[in-house]
C-alpha positions as CSV (number, residue, x, y, z in Angstrom):
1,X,0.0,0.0,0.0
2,X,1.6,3.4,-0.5
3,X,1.6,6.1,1.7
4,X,-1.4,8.2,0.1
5,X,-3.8,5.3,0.7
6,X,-4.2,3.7,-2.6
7,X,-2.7,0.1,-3.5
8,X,-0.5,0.9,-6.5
9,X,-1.3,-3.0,-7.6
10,X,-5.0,-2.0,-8.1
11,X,-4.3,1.3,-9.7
12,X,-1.7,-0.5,-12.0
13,X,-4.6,-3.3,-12.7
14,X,-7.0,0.0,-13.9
15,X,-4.4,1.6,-15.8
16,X,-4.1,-1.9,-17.7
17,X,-7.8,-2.4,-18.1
18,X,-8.4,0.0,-21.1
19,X,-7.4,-2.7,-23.8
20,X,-9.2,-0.5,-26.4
21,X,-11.6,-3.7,-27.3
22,X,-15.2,-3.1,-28.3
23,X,-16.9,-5.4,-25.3
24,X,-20.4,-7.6,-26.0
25,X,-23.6,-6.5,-24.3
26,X,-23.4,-9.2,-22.0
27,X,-19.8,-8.2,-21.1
28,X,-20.4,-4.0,-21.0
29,X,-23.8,-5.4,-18.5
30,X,-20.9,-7.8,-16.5
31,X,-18.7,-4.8,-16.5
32,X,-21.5,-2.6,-15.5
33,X,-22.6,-4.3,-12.3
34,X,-19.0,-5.2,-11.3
35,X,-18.4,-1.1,-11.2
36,X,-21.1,-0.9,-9.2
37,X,-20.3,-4.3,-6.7
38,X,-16.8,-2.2,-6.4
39,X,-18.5,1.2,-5.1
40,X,-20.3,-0.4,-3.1
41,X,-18.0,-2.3,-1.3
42,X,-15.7,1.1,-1.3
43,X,-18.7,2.7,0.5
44,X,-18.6,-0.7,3.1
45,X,-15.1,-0.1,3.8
46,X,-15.2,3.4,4.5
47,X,-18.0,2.7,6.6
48,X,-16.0,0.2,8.4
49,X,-12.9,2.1,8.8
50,X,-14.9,4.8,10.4
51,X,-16.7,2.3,12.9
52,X,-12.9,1.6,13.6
53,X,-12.1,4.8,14.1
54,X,-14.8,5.2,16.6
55,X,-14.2,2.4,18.2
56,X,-10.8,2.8,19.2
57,X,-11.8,6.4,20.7
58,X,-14.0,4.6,22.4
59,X,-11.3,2.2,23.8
60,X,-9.3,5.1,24.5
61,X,-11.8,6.9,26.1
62,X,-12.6,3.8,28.5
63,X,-9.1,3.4,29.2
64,X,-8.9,6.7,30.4
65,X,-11.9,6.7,32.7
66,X,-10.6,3.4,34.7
67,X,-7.1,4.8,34.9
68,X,-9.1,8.4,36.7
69,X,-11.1,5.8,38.5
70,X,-8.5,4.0,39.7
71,X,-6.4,7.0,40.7
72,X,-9.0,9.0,43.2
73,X,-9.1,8.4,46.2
74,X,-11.7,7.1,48.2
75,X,-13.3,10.5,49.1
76,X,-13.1,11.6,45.1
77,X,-14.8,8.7,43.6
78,X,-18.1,9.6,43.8
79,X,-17.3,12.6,42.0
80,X,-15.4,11.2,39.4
81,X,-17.9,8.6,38.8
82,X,-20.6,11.3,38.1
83,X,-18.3,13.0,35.9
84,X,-18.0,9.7,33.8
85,X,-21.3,9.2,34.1
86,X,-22.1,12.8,32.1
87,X,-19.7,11.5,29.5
88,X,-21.5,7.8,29.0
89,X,-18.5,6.2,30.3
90,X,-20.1,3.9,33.1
């Protein structure tokens, strides 16, 4: 994968496509709904890479809360128990 996101492999696969061939009816339809299988599962995986992305904030998030939980003392804990509470975090 290179650095700007895109898998040279499958750009050098797209480049190679275009053979200049007249294509069938039956291969332009193929074609056709194999364009639109691949935007949709583009669509899927940006979808899933932004559940990710949540996620791990989430993790993160939850991580951070025990650690504050952990750390008060017994006279604090109610407090910071409310706190994580407002934020959804218990």
């Amino acid at each position: 994968m290179h650095p700007d996101g895109e898998d040279r492999t499958m750009a050098q696969t797209d480049q190679a496509w275009d053979w200049g061939v007249e294509l069938r009816d039956e291969e332009r339809s193929e074609l056709e709904r194999l364009r639109t299988t691949v935007a949709q599962l583009r669509t899927e995986l940006d979808q899933a890479h932004e559940s990710l992305r949540s996620c791990r904030q989430r993790q993160q998030d939850t991580r951070q809360a025990l650690r504050q939980l952990d750390e008060a003392g017994l006279w604090r804990r109610r407090r910071v128990r409310t706190a994580l509470r407002e934020r959804q975090l218990l």
